[in-house]
Residue frames as a rotation matrix with the C-alpha (Angstrom) as fourth column:
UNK 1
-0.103 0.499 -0.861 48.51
-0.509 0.717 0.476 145.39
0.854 0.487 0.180 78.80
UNK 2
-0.011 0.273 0.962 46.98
-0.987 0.150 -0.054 143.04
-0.159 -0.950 0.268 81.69
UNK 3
-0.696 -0.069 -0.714 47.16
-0.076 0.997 -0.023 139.65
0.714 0.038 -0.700 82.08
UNK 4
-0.185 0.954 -0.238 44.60
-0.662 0.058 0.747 137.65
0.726 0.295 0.621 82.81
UNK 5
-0.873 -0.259 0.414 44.40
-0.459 0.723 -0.516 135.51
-0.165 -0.640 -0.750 86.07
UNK 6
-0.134 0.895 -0.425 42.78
-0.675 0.231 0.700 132.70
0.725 0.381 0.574 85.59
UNK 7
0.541 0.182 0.821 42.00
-0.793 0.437 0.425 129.87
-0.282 -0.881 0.381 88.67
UNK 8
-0.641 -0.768 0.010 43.99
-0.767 0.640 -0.031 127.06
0.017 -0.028 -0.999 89.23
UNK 9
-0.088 0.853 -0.515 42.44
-0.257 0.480 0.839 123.55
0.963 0.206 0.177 89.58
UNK 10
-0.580 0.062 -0.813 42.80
0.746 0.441 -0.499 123.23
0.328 -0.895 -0.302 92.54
UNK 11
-0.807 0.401 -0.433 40.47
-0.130 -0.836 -0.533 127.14
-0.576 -0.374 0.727 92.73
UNK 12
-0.716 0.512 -0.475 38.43
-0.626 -0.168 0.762 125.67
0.310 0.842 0.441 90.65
UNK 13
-0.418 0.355 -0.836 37.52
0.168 0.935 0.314 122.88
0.893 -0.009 -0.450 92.56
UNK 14
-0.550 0.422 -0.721 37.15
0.674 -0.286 -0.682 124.95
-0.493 -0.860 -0.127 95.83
UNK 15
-0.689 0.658 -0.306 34.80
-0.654 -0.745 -0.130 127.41
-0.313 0.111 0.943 93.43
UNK 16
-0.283 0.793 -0.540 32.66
-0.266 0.476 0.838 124.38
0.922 0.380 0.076 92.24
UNK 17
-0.798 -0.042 -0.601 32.74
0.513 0.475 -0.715 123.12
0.316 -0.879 -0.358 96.38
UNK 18
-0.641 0.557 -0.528 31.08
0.397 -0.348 -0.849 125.91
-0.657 -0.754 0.002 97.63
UNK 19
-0.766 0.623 -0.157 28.60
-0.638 -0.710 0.299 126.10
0.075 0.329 0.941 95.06
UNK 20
-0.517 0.502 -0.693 27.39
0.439 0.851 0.290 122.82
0.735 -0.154 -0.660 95.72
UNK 21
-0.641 0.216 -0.737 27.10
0.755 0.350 -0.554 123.39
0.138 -0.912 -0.387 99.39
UNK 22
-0.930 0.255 -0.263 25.99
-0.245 -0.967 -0.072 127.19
-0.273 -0.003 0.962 98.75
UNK 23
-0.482 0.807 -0.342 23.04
-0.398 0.146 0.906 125.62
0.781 0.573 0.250 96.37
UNK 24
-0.626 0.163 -0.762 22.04
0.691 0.568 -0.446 123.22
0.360 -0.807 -0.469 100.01
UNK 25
-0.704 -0.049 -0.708 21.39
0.536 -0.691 -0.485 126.56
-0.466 -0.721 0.513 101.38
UNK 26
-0.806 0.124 -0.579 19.43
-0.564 -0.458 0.687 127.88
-0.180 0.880 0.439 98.33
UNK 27
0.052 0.892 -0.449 16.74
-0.224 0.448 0.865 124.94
0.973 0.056 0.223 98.28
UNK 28
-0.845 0.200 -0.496 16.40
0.515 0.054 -0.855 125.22
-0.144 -0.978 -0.148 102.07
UNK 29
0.121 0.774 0.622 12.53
0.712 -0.504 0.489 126.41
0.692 0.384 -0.611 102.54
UNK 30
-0.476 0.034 0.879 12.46
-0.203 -0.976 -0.072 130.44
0.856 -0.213 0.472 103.39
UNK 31
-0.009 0.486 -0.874 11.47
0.958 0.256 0.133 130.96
0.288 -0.836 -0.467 107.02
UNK 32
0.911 0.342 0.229 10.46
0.148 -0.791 0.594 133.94
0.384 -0.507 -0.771 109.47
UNK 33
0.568 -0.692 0.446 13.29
-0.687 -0.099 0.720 133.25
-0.454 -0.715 -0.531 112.15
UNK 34
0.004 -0.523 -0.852 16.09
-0.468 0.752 -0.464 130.97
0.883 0.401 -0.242 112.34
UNK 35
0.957 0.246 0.152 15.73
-0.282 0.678 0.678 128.16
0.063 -0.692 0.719 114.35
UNK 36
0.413 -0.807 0.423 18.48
-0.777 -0.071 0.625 126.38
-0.474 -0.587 -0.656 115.82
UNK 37
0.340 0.209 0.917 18.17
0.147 0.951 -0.271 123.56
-0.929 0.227 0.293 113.71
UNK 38
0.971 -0.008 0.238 18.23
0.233 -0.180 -0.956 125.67
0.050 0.984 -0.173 110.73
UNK 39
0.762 -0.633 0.138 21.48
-0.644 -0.764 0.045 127.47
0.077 -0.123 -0.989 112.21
UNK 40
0.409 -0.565 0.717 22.98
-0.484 0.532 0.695 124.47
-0.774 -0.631 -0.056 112.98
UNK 41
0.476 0.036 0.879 22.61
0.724 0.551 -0.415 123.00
-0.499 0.834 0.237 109.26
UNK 42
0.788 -0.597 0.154 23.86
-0.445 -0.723 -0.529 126.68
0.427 0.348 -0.835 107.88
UNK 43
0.699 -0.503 0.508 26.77
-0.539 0.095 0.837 125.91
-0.469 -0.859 -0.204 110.56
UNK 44
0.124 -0.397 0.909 27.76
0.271 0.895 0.354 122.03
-0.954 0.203 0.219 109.10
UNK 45
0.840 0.157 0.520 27.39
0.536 -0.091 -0.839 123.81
-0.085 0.983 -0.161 105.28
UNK 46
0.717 -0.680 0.151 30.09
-0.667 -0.733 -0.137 126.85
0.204 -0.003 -0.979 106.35
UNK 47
0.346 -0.519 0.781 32.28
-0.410 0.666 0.624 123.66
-0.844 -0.536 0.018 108.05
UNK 48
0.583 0.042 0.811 32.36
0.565 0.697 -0.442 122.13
-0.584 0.716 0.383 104.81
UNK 49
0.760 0.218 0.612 33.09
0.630 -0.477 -0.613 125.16
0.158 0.851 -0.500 102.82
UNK 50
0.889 -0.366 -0.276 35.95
-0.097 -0.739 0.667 126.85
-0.448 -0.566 -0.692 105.20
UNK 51
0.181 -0.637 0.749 38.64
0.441 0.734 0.518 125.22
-0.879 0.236 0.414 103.36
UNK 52
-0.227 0.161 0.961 37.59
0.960 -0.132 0.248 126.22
0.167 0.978 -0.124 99.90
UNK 53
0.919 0.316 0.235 36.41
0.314 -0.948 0.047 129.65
0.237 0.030 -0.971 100.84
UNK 54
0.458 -0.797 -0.394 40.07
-0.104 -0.488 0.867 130.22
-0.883 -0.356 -0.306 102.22
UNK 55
-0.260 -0.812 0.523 41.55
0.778 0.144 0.611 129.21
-0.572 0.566 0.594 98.67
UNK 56
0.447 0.575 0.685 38.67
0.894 -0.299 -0.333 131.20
0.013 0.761 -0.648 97.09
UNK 57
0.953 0.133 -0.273 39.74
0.243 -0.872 0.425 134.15
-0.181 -0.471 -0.863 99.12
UNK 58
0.085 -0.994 -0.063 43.52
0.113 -0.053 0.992 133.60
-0.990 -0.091 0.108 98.09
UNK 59
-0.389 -0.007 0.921 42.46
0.913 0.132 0.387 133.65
-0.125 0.991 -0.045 94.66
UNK 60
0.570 0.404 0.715 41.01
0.637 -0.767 -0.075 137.10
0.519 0.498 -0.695 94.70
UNK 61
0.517 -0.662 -0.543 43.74
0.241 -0.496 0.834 138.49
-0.821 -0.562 -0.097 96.64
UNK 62
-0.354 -0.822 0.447 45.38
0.557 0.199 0.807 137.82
-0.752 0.534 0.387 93.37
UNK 63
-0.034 0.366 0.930 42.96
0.983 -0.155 0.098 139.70
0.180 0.917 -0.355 90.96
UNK 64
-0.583 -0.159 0.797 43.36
0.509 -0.836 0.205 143.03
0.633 0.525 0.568 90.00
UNK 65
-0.449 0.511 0.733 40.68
-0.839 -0.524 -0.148 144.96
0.309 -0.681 0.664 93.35
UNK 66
0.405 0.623 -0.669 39.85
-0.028 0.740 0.672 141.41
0.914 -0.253 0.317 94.37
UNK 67
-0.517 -0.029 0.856 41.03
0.100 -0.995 0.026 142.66
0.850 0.099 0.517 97.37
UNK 68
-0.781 0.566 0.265 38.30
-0.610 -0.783 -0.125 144.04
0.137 -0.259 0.956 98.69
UNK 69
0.227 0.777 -0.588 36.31
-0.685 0.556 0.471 141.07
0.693 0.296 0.658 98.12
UNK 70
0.078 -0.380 -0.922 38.52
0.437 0.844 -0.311 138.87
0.896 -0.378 0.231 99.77
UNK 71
-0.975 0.029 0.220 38.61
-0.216 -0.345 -0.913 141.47
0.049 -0.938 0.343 103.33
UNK 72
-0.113 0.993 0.026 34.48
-0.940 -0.115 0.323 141.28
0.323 0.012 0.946 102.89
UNK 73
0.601 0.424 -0.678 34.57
-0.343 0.903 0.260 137.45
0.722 0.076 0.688 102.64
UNK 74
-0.661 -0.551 -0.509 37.54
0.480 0.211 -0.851 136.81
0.577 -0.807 0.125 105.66
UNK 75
-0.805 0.434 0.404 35.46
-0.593 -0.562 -0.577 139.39
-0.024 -0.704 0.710 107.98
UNK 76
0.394 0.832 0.390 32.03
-0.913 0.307 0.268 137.07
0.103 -0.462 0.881 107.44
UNK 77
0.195 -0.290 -0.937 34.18
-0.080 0.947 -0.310 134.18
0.978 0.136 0.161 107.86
UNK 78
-0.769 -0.621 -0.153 35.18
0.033 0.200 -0.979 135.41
0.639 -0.758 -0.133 111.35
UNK 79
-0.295 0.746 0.597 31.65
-0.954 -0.268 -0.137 136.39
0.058 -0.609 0.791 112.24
UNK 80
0.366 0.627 -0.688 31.18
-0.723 0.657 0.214 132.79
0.586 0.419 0.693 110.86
UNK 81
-0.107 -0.424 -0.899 33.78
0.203 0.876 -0.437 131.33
0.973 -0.229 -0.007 112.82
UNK 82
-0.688 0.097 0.719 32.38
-0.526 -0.749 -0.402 133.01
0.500 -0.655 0.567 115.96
UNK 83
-0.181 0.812 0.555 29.00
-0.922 0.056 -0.382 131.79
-0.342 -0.581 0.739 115.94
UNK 84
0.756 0.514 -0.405 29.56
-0.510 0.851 0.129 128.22
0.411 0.109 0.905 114.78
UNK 85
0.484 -0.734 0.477 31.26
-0.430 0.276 0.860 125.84
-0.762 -0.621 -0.182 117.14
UNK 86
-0.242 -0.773 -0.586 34.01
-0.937 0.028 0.350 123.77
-0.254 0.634 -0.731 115.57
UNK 87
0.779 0.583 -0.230 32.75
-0.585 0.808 0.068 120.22
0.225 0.082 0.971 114.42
């Protein structure tokens, strides 16, 4: 039998966080390139969202192959902390 993990509130509140900020990104209008401007706003959204994406990422450590999800989402976090400076 399995038990269910279910989020804390405090994982709940970093999974509602970065859907706000995720949605920002989402009604941004579609372009050709990125611009620096655009990269810079993508930047100040991930800033916001590093916090919460580290609890998210402790929460699926905990789930049954979550895992895998959570090496996917740490690896674009470092490309992420790469190319955006710190604020």
């Amino acid at each position: 039998m399995s038990t269910e993990v279910k989020p804390n509130s405090e994982e709940k509140a970093a999974i509602d966080r970065i859907d706000a900020e995720l949605y920002k990104l989402r009604s941004m209008p579609e372009t050709k390139s990125l611009t620096e401007a655009d990269l810079g706003e993508i930047c100040k959204i991930y800033q916001t969202i590093r916090g919460p994406l580290e609890i998210l990422v402790a929460f699926l450590k905990k789930l049954p192959g979550g895992a895998t999800a959570a090496g996917v989402i740490e690896f674009l976090m470092k490309i992420a902390d790469a190319v955006c400076p710190a604020l």
